[in-house]
Structures are given as C-alpha cells and as structure tokens.
N, C-alpha and C positions, 0 to 999 in steps of 0.2 A: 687471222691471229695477229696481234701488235707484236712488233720488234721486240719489245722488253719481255711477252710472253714468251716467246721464239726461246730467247736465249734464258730466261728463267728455267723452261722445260731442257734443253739441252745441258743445262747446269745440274739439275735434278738428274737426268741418266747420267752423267758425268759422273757425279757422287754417290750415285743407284751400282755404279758398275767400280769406282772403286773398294765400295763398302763390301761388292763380295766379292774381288779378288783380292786384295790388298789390304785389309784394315782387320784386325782379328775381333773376334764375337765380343771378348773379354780382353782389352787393355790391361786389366791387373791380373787376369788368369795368364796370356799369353808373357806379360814379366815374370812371376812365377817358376812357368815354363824355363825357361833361359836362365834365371838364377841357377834353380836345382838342376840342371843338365849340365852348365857348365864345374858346376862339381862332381857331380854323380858320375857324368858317363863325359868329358871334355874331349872325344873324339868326335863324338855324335856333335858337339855344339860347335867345334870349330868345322866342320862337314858344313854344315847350315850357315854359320856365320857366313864363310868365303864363298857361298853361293849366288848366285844369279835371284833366290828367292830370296833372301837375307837383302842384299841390296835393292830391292822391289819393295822391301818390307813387308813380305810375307813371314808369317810370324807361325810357333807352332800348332796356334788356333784355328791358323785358316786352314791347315787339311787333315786337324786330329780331333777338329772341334765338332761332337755331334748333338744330336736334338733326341729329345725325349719320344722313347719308343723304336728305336734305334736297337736293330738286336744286339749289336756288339756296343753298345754304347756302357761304361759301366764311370761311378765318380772316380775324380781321383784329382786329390789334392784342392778340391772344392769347388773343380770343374766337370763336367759332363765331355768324354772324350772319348775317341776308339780308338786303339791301338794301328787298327789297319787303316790303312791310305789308299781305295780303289778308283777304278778312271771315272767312275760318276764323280769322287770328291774333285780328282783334280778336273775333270770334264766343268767347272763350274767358273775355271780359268782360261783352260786350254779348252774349248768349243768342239773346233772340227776337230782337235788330234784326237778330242777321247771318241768321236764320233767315226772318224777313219777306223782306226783300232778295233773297234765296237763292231767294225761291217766285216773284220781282216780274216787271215787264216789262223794269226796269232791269236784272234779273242776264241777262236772254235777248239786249241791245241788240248782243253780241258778234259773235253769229250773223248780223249783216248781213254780216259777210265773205264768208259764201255766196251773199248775195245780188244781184237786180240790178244794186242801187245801186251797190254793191262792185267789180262785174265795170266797168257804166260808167266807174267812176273810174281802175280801172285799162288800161282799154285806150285812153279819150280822152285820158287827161290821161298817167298813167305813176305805179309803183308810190308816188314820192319824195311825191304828191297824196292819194293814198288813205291812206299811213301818218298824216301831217300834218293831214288833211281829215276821209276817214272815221273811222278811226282813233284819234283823239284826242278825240272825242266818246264812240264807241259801245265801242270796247276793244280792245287788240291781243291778240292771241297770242302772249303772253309765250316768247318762244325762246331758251334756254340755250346763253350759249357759252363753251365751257371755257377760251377761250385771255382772256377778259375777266377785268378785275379783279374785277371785282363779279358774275360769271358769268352778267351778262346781257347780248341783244345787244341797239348800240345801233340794231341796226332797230323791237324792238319795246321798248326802255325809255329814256329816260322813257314812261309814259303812264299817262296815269288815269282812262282812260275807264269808263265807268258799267258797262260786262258785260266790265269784261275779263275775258280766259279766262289765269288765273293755272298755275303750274307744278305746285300743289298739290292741281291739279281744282278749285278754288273758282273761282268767277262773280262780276266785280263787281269794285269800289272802293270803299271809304268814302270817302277823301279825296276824289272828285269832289265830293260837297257839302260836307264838312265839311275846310277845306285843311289841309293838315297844316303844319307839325306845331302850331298854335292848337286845330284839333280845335272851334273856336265853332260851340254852337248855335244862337247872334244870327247868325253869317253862310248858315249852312242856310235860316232862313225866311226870307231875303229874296229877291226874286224874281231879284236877280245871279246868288245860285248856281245857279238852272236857266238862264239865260240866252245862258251861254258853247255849249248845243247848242239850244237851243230856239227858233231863231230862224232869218231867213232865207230863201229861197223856197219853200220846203215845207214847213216847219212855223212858223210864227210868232208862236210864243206872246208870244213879247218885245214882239215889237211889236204885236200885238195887246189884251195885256195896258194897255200903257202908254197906248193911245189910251182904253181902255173908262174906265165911273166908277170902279171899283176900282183900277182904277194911279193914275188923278188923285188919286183921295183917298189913295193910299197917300205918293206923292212930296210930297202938301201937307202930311201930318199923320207922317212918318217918325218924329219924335222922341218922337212921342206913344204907338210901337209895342211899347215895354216888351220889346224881343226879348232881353233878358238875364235875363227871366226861367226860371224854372225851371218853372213850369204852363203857363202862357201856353196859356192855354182863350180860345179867341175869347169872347167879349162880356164877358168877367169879366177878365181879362188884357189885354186888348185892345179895340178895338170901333171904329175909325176907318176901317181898312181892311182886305182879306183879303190876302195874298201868294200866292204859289203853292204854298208849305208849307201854309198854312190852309185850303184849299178839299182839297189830295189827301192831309194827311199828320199833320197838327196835331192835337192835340185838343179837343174843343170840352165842354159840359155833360152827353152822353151816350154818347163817343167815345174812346177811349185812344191814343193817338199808336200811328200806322201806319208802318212804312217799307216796307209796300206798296202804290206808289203808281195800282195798277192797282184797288184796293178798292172805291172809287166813283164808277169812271169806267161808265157803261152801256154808251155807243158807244164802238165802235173806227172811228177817224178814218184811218186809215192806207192802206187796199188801197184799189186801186180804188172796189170800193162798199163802204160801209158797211153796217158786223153789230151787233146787240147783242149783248153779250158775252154768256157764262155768267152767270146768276143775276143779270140787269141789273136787275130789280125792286129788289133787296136794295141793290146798288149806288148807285140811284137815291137812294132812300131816302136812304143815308149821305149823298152828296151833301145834298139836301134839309136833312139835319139841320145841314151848315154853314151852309148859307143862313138857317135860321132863327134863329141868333146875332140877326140883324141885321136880318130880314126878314119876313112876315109871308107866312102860307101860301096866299094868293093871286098875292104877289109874285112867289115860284120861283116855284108853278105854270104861272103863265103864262108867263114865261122858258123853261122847259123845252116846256111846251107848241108857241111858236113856233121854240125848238133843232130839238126833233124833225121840225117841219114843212120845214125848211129842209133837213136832212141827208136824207129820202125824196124832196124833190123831184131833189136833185143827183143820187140814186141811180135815180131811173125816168126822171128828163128826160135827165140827159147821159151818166152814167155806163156805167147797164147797155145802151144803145145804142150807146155807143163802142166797148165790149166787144165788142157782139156784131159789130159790123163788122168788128173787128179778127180776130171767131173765124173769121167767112165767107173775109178776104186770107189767113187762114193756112190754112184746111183748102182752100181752091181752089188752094193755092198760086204766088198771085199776086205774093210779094215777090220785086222781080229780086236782089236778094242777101240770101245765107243768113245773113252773120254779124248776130247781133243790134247793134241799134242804127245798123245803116248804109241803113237806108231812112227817107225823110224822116219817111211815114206814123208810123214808130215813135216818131219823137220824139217829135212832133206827138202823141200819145194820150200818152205819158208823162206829156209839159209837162200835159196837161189833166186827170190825175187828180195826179200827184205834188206838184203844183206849184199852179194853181189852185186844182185842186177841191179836194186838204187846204185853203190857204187861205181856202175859202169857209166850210169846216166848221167848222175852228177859231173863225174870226172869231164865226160863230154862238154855238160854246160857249160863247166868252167874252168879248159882247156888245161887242163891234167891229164897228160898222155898216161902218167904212170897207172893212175886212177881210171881210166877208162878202158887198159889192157892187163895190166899184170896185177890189180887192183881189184877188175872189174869183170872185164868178159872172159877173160881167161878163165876166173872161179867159175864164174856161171858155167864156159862148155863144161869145165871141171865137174862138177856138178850134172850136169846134166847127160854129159854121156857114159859118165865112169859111177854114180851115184843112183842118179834117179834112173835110170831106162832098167839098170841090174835092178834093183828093188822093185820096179815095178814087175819088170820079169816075174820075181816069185810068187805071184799071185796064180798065175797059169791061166790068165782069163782069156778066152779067143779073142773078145773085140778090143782088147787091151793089148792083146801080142800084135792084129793085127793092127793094131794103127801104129803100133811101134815101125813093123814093119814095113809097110805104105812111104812111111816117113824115113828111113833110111834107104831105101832102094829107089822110089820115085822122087822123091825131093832134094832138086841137088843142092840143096845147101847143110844137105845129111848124110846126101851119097857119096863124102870122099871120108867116111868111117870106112865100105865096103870098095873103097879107090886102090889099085897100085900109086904106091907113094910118085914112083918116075911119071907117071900119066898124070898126078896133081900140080907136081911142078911145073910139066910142060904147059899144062892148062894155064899155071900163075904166068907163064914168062909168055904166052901167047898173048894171054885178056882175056882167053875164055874164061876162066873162076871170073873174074870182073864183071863180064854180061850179067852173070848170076845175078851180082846185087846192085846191078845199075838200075834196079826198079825202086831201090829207097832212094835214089839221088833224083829220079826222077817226078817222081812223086812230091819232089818238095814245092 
C-alpha cells in the first residue's frame, strides 16, 4: 500500500472513531438539547457542562441518542432518544471499562432478585420495600411501558443500581459510581461512592472502613488525596491513605486500573461459609501489590495471614455446624411450617451467617477489630450457643440432639460451654486453648 493510502486509511479510522465517541448523531438536535436543559433543569446542565464529557465535546446525543426499534427509544423534541444510559451506550467510548464491568460481580448484583434476600424483602416487608431497598442498590429490571412518556415504568426507573438488567441485555450502571451527569473520577475513588450499598447489617464495609487506620488516615489527610488526578498510582499520586477504589480498582506501580472489582478479592465473604475464589493465589497477589505502595512485605503478610486465620475459624466453628443442623431439621422434616422464613430456627441461622458472620469476616478483611469481635463473632457465638442450639433443642430429634452433643463435649472448641471457668483460664494463660486453633494459622 502507498504512503498516501497508509495515511488516508488511518485518517478515515481517525474520523471513524471520533464520529462515534465525540461528535453527536444530530448537531442541531444535540443544541436543542442544551438550550432547553439549561433552562429547564440548569443543575443537570451545569453537571455536564463542567464535565470531563462537556469538555471532550460529548454532547447529550452521544449517550441518549438511540436508533429505531430501540425498546426504550421514544421521540422527543424531534429527536429519537432514551432516557436511560447503559454500559453498552457508554461501552461504545469506554471499551474495556464497559467490558471489565460486564465480566464483574458488580454487573451479576441484579440477579439477587431471585434470590433469598429478595423473596425476604418482599413477603415481610411488601414489593414498595424491595424496589426502594433491594433494588436501588443491586438493580431493577428495567420494565417498558408504552403508555409512559419516557417508556419506562415508574416501578422500575429511576434506578441505578450496580447490575441493573437494562432493556438492551446490558448488565450494570455506570452512574452508580460515577453520578451523572458530572461523570467525576475524584468522586468514584472515594470511599462515599461505595457507601450508599456497602454498609449496614450484613455488609459493613462503611463502617468498618471508617473505624480501621486506613479510613482515620484517609478523613485526616482528604485534601492531601490528589483525586483529580489523572494517574493517581498509589505511592506516586497519592500515599496518605487507600480508599476503596485503591485496594479493588485503582492503579498502583505494576497494575492498570480495573473496573473489575472481583480481581483481587481471594475470599468470597458472602454464603454462608466461605470459598476461595477461582485463581485466589493470582488475586492475592494483586491484593499484596496494593499493600505494598505503603507497606512492607511482612506487614501484608501477616495481615493476611491472621484474615485467613479468622475466616476458617468462623467456617469450621459456627458456620459449617449451623449448616449442618439446619441440613438434619430439613431432611427429618422437622419445621412445623413450610413457607420459608416462618420458623423462628430460620431466622435465627440467617441473622448468624447473613448478618453476623459477614460482619465478622469483613471486619477482619479490613482490619476493624471492633467489627470482627464485638461486631462480629461475638453475635455469631451469641447466636449460636444461646439461640440456635436452645431452638434446635425443641425439636427433640435424636440425630439432632446427638450431633448437638458430640459437638459440645468432644470438640474442644465447644467444650469450654461444659469447662470450669478456673480450668479455661489456666488453659488461656498456659497456650493450651491456643493449640486449639493453631490449625487455622496453620493451614494458611
């Protein structure tokens, strides 16, 4: 091919690729746009104007403008437009973010509609709970109605939750971290924008976060966080505190910014017991290399060393035995009613893995002592010796009494219920209790 072809074609992609990030479908639809907003709604247009897109000359065509046959597409003001903005629209700019996103745990968060949770919320409380509650965190099921202006219904839009399941088959929001229409990635790394679902009785990263040295040092040294940068590499960009973007998402010295934020997480905190994920070595690792911005390779190590010790004990001590009791009331078919969630027992195991034991685990993750004892495992024993073993009792089933039994006389990390208190102490001040559980230190 001749030089002048070369650069002809490379001219052509050039103008190929600014035409569909940057240039709007309709020059005098996308003026339009901006006249009537900046009177109508002049919050919404100064958002946009002082944006990163505003100055790119991303205009309101290029991510509201849609094509015929389009289910949410309806006219409006002599434009063809959809109200919603999903990560295919913006995936058409940003590439691998919406592709990252698209693989994450974040674009799956949707699929709790099918879940427990889900069914809970809406038979205790009532559907108006779970739209507002569940729903506005984890993502609605965007539902099309034709007789709406904007041909969505207002059961499931507004929302912008993290996996919505959009009209177009795409999974997800951007705007949940990044609000629209500002679009800042100074407001994504701070630990606000996971906040609004991250917190609370079952997961509490927020507050857990803000108790640990990493939130103190982040709330004392905020101004010091350079978050309008454009690298923003921990220890080089940064270096006072991590945020929640900087530990699952940020990039650091060996790392490229991820919007997968499942990458280098090892454990999954979530089920009942805990699993290491797929390829948690690899994950670990990444982990590891944020840590070592700031910290020295014995520091993680040991950190993670007593994580892991912490999440196997909750998994052999409380978990997989609450399990299993709960397997023995269901296969003897022991609960006096069928519909889920209406026997006390059930709560009762819920509250101790959902609720709790996350709590315990989290806390550990992310070095919340309060969170991981008076938070955490403390509920759980609570729970578990004073709550669930009495309730399970009233069933009066042998293979249920006995495993109860088995487990507090033979397993000593149950046998200082039937201990003299003087005989446990001796044991703490000796190391005996200690041997007990130096098999999850071991193990790591």
């Amino acid at each position: 091919m001749k030089p002048i072809a070369i650069l002809l074609a490379v001219t052509m992609l050039f103008l190929f690729t600014v035409s569909v990030c940057a240039s709007p479908t309709d020059p005098a639809a996308a003026g339009r746009c901006m006249t009537c907003h900046k009177e109508k709604t002049p919050g919404l247009y100064k958002q946009w104007y002082e944006s990163q897109h505003a100055s790119h000359k991303v205009t309101c065509m290029d991510c509201h403008g849609a094509e015929k046959g389009e289910a949410d597409a309806f006219m409006h003001e002599g434009g063809l437009i959809a109200t919603l903005v999903t990560p295919r629209d913006c995936g058409k700019c940003h590439t691998r973010e919406a592709e990252e996103v698209g693989s994450s745990y974040h674009a799956t968060a949707g699929h709790i509609l099918e879940s427990n949770d889900a069914y809970l919320a809406h038979v205790a409380a009532g559907e108006p709970v779970s739209i507002l509650g569940c729903e506005s965190c984890h993502g609605s099921k965007v539902i099309i109605d034709a007789n709406s202006p904007n041909k969505l219904s207002r059961k499931s839009w507004p929302n912008s939750g993290i996996g919505r399941l959009n009209p177009d088959g795409s999974q997800g929001s951007c705007n949940t971290c990044h609000t629209r229409h500002t679009f800042s990635q100074a407001q994504a790394r701070q630990p606000e924008a996971c906040s609004k679902c991250h917190l609370g009785p079952d997961h509490p990263q927020k507050e857990v976060y803000e108790e640990s040295k990493h939130g103190n040092a982040y709330y004392t040294n905020i101004n010091k966080m350079n978050l309008d940068d454009d690298a923003w590499v921990v220890g080089i960009d940064y270096y006072e505190a991590p945020t929640c973007a900087t530990c699952h998402m940020s990039a650091t010295q060996n790392m490229k910014v991820t919007h997968d934020v499942g990458e280098r997480i090892s454990w999954t905190l979530r089920p009942p017991v805990s699993r290491n994920k797929d390829n948690w070595q690899t994950k670990r690792k990444s982990m590891k290399d944020v840590c070592s911005a700031c910290h020295g390779a014995t520091f993680a190590g040991g950190h993670f060393y007593q994580f892991d010790a912490v999440v196997k004990l909750y998994n052999e001590k409380f978990a997989k035995p609450a399990g299993q009791m709960m397997k023995i009331i269901k296969e003897n078919k022991l609960l006096e009613n069928p519909a889920a969630f209406s026997n006390k027992i059930e709560w009762i195991y819920w509250e101790l893995w959902h609720h709790e034991g996350r709590r315990a685990r989290h806390g550990a993750a992310m070095m919340g002592p309060d969170y991981t004892w008076w938070h955490g495992m403390y509920d759980v024993a609570q729970h578990f010796y004073f709550k669930m073993l009495p309730e399970a009792r009233k069933f009066k089933n042998k293979e249920l009494d006995n495993y109860i039994d088995n487990l507090l006389v033979n397993d000593p990390m149950h046998s200082w219920m039937l201990t003299e208190t003087a005989k446990l102490k001796k044991d703490i001040r000796s190391g005996k209790m200690q041997e007990v559980y130096q098999k999850f230190f071991d193990q790591n």
